[in-house]
C-alpha positions as CSV (number, residue, x, y, z in Angstrom):
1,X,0.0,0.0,0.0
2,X,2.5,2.4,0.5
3,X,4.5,1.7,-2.8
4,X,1.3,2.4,-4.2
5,X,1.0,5.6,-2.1
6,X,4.6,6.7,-3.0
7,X,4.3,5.6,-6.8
8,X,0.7,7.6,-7.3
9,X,2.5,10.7,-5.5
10,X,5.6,10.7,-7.6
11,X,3.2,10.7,-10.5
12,X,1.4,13.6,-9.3
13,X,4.5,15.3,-9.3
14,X,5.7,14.2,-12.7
15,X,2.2,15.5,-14.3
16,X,2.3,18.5,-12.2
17,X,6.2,19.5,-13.3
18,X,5.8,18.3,-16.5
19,X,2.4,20.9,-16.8
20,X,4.2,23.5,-15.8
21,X,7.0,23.2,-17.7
22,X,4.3,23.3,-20.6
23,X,2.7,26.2,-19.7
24,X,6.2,28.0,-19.6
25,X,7.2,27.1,-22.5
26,X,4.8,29.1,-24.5
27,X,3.9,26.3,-26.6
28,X,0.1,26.3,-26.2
29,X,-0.8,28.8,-28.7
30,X,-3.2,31.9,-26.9
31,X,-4.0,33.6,-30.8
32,X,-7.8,34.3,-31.5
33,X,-7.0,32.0,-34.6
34,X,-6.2,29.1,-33.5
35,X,-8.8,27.1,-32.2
36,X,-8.6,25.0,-28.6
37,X,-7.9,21.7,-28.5
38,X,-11.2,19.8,-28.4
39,X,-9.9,19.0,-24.4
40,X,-9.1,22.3,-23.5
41,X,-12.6,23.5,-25.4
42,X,-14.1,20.8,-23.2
43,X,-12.8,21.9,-20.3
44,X,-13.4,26.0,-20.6
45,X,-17.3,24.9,-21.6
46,X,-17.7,23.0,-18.9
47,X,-16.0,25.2,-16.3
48,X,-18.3,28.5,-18.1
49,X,-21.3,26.5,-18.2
50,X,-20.9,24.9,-14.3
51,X,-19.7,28.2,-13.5
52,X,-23.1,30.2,-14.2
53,X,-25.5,27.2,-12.7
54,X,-23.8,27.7,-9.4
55,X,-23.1,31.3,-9.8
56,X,-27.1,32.5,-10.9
57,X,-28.6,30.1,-7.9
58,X,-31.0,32.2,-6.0
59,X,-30.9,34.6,-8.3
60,X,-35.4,35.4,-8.7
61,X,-36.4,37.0,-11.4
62,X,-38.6,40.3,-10.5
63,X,-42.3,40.2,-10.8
64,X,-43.3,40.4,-14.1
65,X,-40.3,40.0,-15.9
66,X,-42.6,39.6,-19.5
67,X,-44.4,43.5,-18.9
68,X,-43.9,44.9,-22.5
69,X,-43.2,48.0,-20.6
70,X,-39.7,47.0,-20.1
71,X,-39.0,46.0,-23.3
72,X,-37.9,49.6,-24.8
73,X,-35.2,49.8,-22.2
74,X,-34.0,46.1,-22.6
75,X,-33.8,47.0,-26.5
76,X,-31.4,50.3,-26.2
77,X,-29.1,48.3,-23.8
78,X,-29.3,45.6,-26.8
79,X,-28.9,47.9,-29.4
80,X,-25.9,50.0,-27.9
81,X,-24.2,47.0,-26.7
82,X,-24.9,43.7,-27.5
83,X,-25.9,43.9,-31.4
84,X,-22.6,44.8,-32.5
85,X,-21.2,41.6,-31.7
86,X,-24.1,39.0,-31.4
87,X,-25.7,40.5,-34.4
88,X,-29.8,41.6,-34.4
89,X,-32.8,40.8,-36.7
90,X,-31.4,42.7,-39.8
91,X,-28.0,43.7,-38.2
92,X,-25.4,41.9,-38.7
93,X,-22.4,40.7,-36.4
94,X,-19.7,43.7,-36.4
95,X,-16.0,43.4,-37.3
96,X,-14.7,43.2,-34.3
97,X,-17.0,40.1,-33.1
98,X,-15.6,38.4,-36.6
99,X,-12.0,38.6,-34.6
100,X,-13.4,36.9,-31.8
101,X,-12.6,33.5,-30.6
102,X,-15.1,31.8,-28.9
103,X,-17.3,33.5,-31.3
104,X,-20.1,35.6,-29.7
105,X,-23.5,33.4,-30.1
106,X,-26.4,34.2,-31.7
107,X,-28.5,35.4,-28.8
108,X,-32.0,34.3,-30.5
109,X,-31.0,30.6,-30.5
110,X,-28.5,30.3,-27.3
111,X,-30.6,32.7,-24.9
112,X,-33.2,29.5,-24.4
113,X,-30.7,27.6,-23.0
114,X,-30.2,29.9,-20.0
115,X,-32.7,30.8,-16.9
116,X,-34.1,34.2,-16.4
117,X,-31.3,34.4,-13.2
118,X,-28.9,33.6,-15.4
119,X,-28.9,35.7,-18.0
120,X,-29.5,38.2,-15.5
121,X,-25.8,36.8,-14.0
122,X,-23.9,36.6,-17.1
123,X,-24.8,40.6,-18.2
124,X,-24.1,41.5,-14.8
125,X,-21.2,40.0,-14.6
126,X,-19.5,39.2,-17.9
127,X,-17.6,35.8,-18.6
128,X,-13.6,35.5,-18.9
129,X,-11.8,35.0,-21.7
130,X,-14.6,35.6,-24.4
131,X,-14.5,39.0,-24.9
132,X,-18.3,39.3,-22.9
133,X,-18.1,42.2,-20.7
134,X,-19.3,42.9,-16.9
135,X,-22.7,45.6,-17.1
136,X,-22.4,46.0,-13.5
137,X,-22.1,49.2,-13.6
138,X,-25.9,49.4,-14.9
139,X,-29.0,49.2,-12.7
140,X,-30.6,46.1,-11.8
141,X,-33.9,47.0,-13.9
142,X,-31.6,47.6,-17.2
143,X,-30.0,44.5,-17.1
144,X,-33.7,43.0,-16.1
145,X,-35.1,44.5,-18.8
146,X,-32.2,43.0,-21.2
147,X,-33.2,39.7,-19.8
148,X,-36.8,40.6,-20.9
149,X,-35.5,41.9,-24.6
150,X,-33.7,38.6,-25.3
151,X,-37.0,36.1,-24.1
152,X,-38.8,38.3,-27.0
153,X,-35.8,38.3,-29.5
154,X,-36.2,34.8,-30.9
155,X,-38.2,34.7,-34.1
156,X,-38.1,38.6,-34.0
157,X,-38.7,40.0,-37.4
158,X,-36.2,42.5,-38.8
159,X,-38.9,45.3,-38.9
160,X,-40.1,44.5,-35.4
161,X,-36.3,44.8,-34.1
162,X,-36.3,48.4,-36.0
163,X,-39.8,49.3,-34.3
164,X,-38.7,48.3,-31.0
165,X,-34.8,50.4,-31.6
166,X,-37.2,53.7,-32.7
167,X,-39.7,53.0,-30.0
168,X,-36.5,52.8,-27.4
169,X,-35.1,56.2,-29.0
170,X,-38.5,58.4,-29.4
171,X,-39.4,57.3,-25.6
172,X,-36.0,59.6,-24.3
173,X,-33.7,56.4,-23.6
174,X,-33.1,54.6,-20.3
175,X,-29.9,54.1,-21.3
176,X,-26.9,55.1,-19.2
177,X,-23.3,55.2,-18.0
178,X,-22.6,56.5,-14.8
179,X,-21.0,55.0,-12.2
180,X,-23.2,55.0,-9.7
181,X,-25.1,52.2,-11.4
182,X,-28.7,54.3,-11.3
183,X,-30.8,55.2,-14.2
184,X,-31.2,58.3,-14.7
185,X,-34.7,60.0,-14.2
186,X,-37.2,59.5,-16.8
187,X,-36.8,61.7,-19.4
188,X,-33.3,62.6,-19.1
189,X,-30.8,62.2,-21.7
190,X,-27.6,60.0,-21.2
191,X,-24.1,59.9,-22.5
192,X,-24.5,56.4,-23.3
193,X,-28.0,56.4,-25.3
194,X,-26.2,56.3,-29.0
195,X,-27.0,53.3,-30.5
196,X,-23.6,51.6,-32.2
């Protein structure tokens, strides 16, 4: 039992060594164009994906997250932020998500596979090493009203995407920046309400 012991730990060692010399060798290629292994995509996707389950738990949904009412500001924060690299109804992907890797997702067919709390999580708080950003410097009821946006953004028609961007615009924005995280009164304009 204890050769066993001894033999399993100096193997441990071996892999562990042997990983780091790896690493420091700057073999692995890091560039945007050259796809993961399939283990090391295996391992990122299940680390992202086990990652948000755990993350989003307890994270409740506000009553009536479906209210159309939120749906304007949900499309701005959309519009300003998200479309230029998951693409819209009509809009496609920008040039900078075509340099991407992971490649952003097409929010109208990966969205479903996600809970309310965790969509909510994942705009929130961004995920590493995909080039999705942290909103946590928006309110609670943008990013909310985001979640709402992207329930309704399957089978969106192009024209209803441009009603809702011009609906969004003509009602004064929601939109914002500021640090503080609040939105600003109704009404008000904000720095950030230019759609990209």
């Amino acid at each position: 039992m204890r050769t066993l012991l001894a033999s399993l730990a100096l193997m441990f060692v071996f892999l562990a060594v042997a990983g780091f010399a790896f690493l420091y060798s700057g073999l692995y290629d890091v560039a945007a164009t050259a796809p993961h292994w399939r283990i090391t995509e295996w391992i990122l996707e299940t680390a992202r994906v086990r990652s948000i389950k755990v993350h989003a738990t307890g994270i409740v949904a506000p009553p009536r997250l479906d209210d159309p009412a939120r749906i304007p500001m949900g499309t701005e924060h959309f519009a300003a932020h998200c479309a230029v690299c998951h693409g819209a109804p009509g809009v496609p992907k920008g040039d900078i998500a075509q340099g991407l890797y992971p490649q952003p997702p097409d929010l109208a067919v990966t969205a479903g596979a996600y809970s309310d709390g965790e969509l909510f999580w994942i705009l929130k708080h961004g995920i590493k090493m995909t080039g999705m950003p942290a909103w946590a410097d928006h309110s609670d009821e943008e990013l909310w009203a985001t979640v709402t946006f992207l329930r309704k953004l399957p089978g969106m028609t192009q024209e209803e995407y441009a009603r809702l961007v011009m609906q969004s615009m003509q009602g004064g924005g929601h939109h914002h920046d500021s640090d503080d995280g609040q939105a600003p009164p109704a009404g008000a304009s904000s720095p950030g309400a230019h759609l990209h």
